[in-house]
C-alpha positions, 0 to 999 in steps of 0.5 A: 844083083838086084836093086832090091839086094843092094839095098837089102845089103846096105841095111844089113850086116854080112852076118845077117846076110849069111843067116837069112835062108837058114832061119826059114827052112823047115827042119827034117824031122817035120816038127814045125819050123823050128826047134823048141830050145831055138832062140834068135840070134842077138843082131847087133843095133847097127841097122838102127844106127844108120838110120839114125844118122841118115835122118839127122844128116837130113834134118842138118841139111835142111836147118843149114838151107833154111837158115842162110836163105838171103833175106829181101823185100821191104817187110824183113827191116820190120822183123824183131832183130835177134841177139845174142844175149850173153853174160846177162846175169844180175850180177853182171855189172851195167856197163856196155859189152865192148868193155868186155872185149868179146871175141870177133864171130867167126866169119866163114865168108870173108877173104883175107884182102878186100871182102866182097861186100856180097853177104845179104843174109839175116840182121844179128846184132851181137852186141847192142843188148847188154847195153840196152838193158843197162839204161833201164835208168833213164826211164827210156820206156817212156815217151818224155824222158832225158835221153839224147841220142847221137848216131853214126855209121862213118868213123870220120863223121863219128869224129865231128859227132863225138866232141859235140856229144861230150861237151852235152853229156858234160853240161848233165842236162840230158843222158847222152848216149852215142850209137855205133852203126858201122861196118868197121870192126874198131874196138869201142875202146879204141874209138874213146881213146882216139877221140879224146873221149874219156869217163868225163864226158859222161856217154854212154855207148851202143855197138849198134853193128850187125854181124859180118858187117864188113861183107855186108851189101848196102841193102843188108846195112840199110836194113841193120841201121833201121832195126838198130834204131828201131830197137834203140827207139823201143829201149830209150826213146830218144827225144832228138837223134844227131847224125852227120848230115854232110857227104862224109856219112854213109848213104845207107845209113842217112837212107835208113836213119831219115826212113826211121825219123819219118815212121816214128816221128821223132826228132832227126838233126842233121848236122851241117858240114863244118856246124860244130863251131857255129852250133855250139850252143845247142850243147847248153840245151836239155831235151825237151828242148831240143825235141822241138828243134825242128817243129817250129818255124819263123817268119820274118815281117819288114815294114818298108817306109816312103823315102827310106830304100837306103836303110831297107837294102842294107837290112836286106844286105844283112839278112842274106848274110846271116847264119840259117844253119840252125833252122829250116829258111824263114819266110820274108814278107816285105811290105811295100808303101804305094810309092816305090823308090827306084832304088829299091824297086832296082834292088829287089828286082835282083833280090833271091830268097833264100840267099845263094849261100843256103842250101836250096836244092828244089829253088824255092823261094820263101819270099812275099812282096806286098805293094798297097793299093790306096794312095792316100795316107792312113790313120792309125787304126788302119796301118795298126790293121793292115800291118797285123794282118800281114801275118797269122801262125798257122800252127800258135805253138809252133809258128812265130813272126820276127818284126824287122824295122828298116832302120835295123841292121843284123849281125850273122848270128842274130837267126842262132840267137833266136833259135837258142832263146827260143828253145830255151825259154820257151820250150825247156823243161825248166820253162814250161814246167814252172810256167814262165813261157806263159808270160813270154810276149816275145824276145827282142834282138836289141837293147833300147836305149829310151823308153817308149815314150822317147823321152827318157833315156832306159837304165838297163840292169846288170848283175855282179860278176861272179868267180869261179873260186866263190871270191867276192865279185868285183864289178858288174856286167851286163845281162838279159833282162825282162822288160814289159814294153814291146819294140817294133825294130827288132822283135820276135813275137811268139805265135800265140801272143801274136795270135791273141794280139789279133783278137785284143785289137780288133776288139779295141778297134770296135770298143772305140767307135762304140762308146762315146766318149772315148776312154782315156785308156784308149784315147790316151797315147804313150808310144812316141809317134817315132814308133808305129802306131801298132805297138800302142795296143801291143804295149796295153796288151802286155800291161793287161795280161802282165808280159815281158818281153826278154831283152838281151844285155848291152854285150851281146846285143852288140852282137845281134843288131844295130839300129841306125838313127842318120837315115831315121823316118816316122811311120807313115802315119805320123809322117807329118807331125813335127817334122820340123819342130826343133828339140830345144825352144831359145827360152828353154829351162836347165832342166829342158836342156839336160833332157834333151842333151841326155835324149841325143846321147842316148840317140847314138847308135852302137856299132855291131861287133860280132863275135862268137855266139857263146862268146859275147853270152855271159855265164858261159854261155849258159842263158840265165833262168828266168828266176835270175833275170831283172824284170823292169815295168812298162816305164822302166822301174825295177820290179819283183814278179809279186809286184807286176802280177798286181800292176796288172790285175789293177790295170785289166780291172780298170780296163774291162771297167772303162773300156770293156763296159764289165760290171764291178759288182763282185757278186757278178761272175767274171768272164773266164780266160780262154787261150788266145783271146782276150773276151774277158776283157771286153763286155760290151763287144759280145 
């Protein structure tokens, strides 16, 4: 038979078959073709049958083929992921799926021992959205919101990750979501139950798996976990995402997870191995501030004297032993007199930066030594320069430069102190919004124990001890305070002040060799020469623009720095007076000998006494709001907020009077204030 005929006879019926010569013969009486009473005969619908399942076998065949075409190249991580949205009714109560206990999709590629990890078809995630669309709530949608997001692919990491999310989402500062994106097939239920997570800690959960996740190839992993949280991203807008930083994470998704950070921009913490403890404190933080976590830098600043190598080394000692795990390493400049004692030019010829224990991989060194050229003595205008100028912040907001004095010694949680007040008083919500953060000069490490005249001896303030139970207090502790006197031996200058502390000094500089006679406000001197002549114009400033400096209570300044008094040099510029003139004359009053028995009293050092970080903070651990704290004027008087706002409008309108050469008259416009300067305080250097 031919082609023709089997065709024909596969696409019709043997009936047809039969019939298919006598329909077309004529008939024998010569009357046409066929009868008049003739019809056809009714064909069964089989031939159209066939047909149609032929075009639907193709047509499945060719959906089959395209669907698992294996997805590759960079471009398909930036495609819309695909989910399977189910029980999305709007009664449907918001809590996440896994609570729904869903079926496992059927998986027809996996094997019943060890799957091969071969699978690198398209990403489904068949579970994220129900919980996305659940947090409608905390306003993800917007750039600025409350939303915390910790992540991780490893269960071992998710272990370290978990207690840290709890304990926030129990401090109800931020909402703390955590994201699963792994490739085992635990239950969310049972990764709660495991590690003590329970409705307390207040987490909110994403299953962030894709589909046939265990069979996955790392490609097709790398490429789930940068669309989870591209999606993640569109949903809550996370303000800071936590992940496991160490070797206990998957590769794939530390890749994934910094290639995200990196195209949108947000903030990626990634925690050290064994940080949970050192880094509790971050916990008490809210999101803005730890949206800033990795956007601001310190440098830090050393002045060495002539004659004082000992208590240089033992600073330098203690900052290589210090706790940088909360931060990028700071930069270390150290200024260097004319004459170098061979100690220290022994020292420093071995001295690395950072030090061997923090994790450098390129070897970079953040180290600057500054020799000084002119051999003779400097005046007090010339060292208050030299000094300034050894530091300018590249970026005012973010930039900020700790002054350490040799005499100085630091406990290993001094760097998470700073990063923890800095956050917080600069940086939160609570902060910025009521504008506190304006008047920070800077946040000082130790707690002084004269004023700045050296004289009398500074009364620090302290709160009731307050109970749990509401009982009445039953004695006092110490606590942070607000002092607007600065301190040149340990203190972190905000990079704006520090900035604006530029301009006010340079502008004085230039009033003083113009008017003659010099004003008293200039000319006059209230820092003890033990202090470098720089913090005498850092001390007008703060009183001008009514700053305060934020100084830490005797308990847990006791944790962050010492300053040793036994081998204890002037500054350079008042290195010769009064070297050898005697505390009390032969003929001296009682009132003499109790001031200078109350002046060695207060000389005595304290001892560092490091403890945990939270531990030696009252209030558990929580820095008090600024509205909480005592503020104490230049001199040390306790004061009020409405108080110091008008010591310092009377003291900048006698200043732009007498120094700046400004007009009194009221009908004459004031100069405005512009950011980082201080021109409305001066006239006559325009």
């Amino acid at each position: 038979m031919s082609t023709w005929g089997k065709m024909r006879g596969f696409f019709l019926s043997d009936e047809e078959l039969g019939k298919k010569d006598d329909d077309h013969k004529p008939v024998r009486n010569g009357v046409g073709l066929r009868q008049p009473n003739w019809h056809p005969a009714r064909v069964p619908p089989r031939r159209t049958l066939k047909r149609i399942a032929l075009v639907l076998f193709v047509a499945a065949a060719v959906y089959l083929f395209i669907k698992n075409i294996p997805v590759l190249g960079p471009n398909a991580r930036m495609r819309r992921p695909s989910y399977t949205y189910t029980d999305l009714s709007p009664h449907n109560p918001k809590r996440p799926a896994y609570e729904r206990s869903p079926e496992a999709p059927s998986n027809p590629l996996a094997r019943p021992n060890a799957p091969e990890r071969i699978f690198n078809g398209p990403v489904r995630f068949l579970e994220l959205a129900p919980s996305l669309h659940a947090i409608s709530g905390t306003r993800g949608t917007m750039l600025n919101n409350r939303n915390i997001l910790f992540a991780s692919s490893s269960l071992k990491s998710a272990t370290i990750l978990l207690p840290i999310a709890c304990q926030m989402g129990v401090e109800l500062k931020s909402y703390v979501h955590f994201a699963l994106m792994s490739r085992s097939d635990i239950d969310i239920r049972e990764l709660r139950k495991v590690n003590g997570i329970d409705d307390s800690c207040q987490l909110i959960f994403h299953d962030g798996r894709p589909d046939y996740a265990q069979i996955s190839t790392d490609d097709r992993m790398e490429n789930a976990v940068f669309r989870a949280f591209h999606h993640i991203f569109n949903y809550m807008h996370p303000q800071a995402i936590f992940i496991d930083g160490s070797s206990d994470e998957e590769p794939f998704f530390l890749r994934a997870a910094r290639q995200h950070s990196d195209a949108k921009k947000n903030t990626l913490i990634e925690l050290p191995r064994r940080s949970a403890k050192r880094l509790e404190w971050l916990t008490k933080l809210d999101s803005q501030a730890l949206r800033m976590w990795n956007k601001n830098h310190i440098d830090i600043l050393i002045h060495a004297v002539p004659g004082a190598s000992g208590s240089l080394i033992r600073l330098l000692r203690s900052l290589s032993d210090a706790d940088y795990l909360s931060s990028s390493v700071p930069h270390l400049t150290i200024e260097l007199p004319h004459d170098i004692d061979p100690p220290t030019k022994r020292f420093l010829e071995t001295f690395t930066w950072p030090p061997p224990h923090v994790y450098n991989p390129t070897n970079a060194r953040y180290l600057s030594l500054r020799h000084r050229i002119p051999h003779q003595k400097m005046s007090e205008e010339e060292s208050s320069a030299r000094f300034l100028e050894s530091f300018w912040p590249a970026q005012p907001e973010n930039s900020h430069i700790l002054i350490l004095s040799p005499q100085v010694e630091l406990s290993p949680d001094f760097f998470n102190y700073l990063k923890y007040s800095l956050l917080e008083y600069r940086y939160s919500a609570v902060s910025t919004y009521q504008h506190w953060d304006r008047r920070l000069f800077g946040i000082s490490l130790e707690q002084p124990l004269q004023l700045l005249d050296g004289k009398e001896v500074l009364s620090s303030p302290s709160v009731l001890k307050s109970t749990h139970s509401g009982d009445a207090a039953d004695g006092e502790i110490s606590t942070s305070f607000l002092w607007q006197a600065p301190t040149s031996n340990a203190m972190l200058f905000l990079g704006e002040k520090w900035m604006e502390l530029h301009d006010f000094v340079s502008r004085s500089l230039e009033a003083k060799q113009e008017l003659d006679p010099v004003p008293a406000l200039l000319s006059e001197k209230i820092v003890s020469t033990q202090y470098p002549s720089w913090l005498e114009h850092a001390l007008r400033l703060a009183r001008a623009r009514g700053y305060w400096i934020l100084y830490p209570g005797d308990d847990t300044a006791r944790n962050l720095a010492t300053v040793h008094s036994e081998l204890n040099h002037l500054p350079e510029e008042y290195a010769t007076q009064g070297n050898s003139k005697q505390l009390l004359a032969d003929d001296a009053s009682e009132e003499e000998i109790e001031n200078v028995r109350q002046k060695i009293r207060a000389g005595i050092e304290k001892p560092l006494a490091p403890v945990s970080l939270l531990d030696s903070l009252p209030n558990e651990g929580n820095l008090r709001p600024f509205g909480d704290l005592p503020i104490l004027t230049w001199d040390g008087r306790s004061t009020d907020l409405h108080e110091l706002d008008s010591l310092a409008t009377t003291y900048s309108a006698e200043f732009k009077e007498k120094v700046g050469g400004c007009s009194t008259d009221p009908a004459e416009k004031a100069k405005m204030r512009e950011p980082l300067s201080t021109q409305d305080l001066f006239c006559v250097t325009d």
